[in-house]
C-alpha positions in Angstrom: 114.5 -23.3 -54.8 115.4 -20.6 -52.9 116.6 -20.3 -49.2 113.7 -19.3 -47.5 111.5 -22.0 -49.4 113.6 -24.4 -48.0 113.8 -23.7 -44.4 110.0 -23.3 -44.2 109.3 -26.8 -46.0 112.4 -28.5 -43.5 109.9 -26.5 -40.5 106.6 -28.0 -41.9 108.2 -31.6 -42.3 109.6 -31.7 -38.7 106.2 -30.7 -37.5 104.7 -33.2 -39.7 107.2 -35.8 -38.2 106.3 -34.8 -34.7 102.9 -34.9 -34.8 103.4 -38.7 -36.1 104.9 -39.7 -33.3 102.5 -38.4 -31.3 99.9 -40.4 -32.7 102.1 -43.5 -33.5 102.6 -43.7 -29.4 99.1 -43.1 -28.4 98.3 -45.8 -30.6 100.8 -48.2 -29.2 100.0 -46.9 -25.7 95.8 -48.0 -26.4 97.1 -51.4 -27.7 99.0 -51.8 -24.6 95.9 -50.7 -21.9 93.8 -53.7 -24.2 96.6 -56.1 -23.8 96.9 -55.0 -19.9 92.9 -55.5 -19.5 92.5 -58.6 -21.6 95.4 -60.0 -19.7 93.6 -59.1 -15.9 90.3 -60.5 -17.0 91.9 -64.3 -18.5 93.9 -64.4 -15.1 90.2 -64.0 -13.5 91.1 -60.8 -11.3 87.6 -59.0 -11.5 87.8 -57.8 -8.2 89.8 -57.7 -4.9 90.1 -60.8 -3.7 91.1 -62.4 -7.0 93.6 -59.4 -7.7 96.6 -60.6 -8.7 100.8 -60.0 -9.5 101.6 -58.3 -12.9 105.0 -59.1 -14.2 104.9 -55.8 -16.3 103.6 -53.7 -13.1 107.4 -51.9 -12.7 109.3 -50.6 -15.6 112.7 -51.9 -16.6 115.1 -49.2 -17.0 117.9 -51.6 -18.3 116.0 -54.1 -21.1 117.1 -53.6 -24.6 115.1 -53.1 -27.1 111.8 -51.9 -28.1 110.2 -49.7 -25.4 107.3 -51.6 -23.1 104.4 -49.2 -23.1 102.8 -51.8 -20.3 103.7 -49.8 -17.4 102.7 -46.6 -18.7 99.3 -48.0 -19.6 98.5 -49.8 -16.3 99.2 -46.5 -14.5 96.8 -44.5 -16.9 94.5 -47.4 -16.1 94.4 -47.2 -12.2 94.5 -43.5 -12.8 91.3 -43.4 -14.8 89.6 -45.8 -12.3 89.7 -48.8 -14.7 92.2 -50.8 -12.8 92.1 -51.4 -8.8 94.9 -52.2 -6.7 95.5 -53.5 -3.2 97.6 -52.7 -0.6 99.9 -55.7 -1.8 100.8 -54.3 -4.8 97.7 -56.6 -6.5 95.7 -55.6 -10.0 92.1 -56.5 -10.5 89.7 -55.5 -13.4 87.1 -52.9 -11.7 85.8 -52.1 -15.4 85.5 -54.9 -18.5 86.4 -53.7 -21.5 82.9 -54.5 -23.0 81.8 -51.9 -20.6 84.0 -49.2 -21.7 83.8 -50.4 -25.7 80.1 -49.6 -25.6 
């Protein structure tokens, strides 16, 4: 196989590799807005007053181990206008996720 062959197949593959990732992390990024909305509506914060404390609010700069896509999915959340929060620092529910599923 010559040179040239090789170089352009190594190119292809790393794009092929990239453009996995991509994917893989907006996949686990989705998971972890359901997890985040699931979680608001058991602890029955559906609107202000019931808002409450998430544990998974800030990120953690210095945890081992697999990365925590939490805090990067609650701020996409109160971004989009899905997720409220107070003055306090509180989350509550402002959209179910029956809503938004359809």
């Amino acid at each position: 196989m010559s040179e040239a062959i090789q170089i352009t197949l190594g190119i292809v593959f790393l794009i092929l590799v990239f453009i996995v990732t991509r994917y893989g992390v907006a996949w686990r990024i989705k998971r972890a807005c359901i997890f985040v909305m699931k979680y608001l509506e058991s602890q029955g914060a559906l609107d202000a007053d019931s808002a409450v404390e998430l544990p998974f609010a800030k990120r953690d700069y210095i945890k081992i181990g697999l990365r925590d896509f939490r805090p990067k999915a609650l701020e996409e959340l109160v971004g989009a206008g899905i997720i409220g929060m107070t003055v306090e620092g509180r989350y509550y529910l402002k959209k179910r996720l029956q809503d938004i599923q359809g």
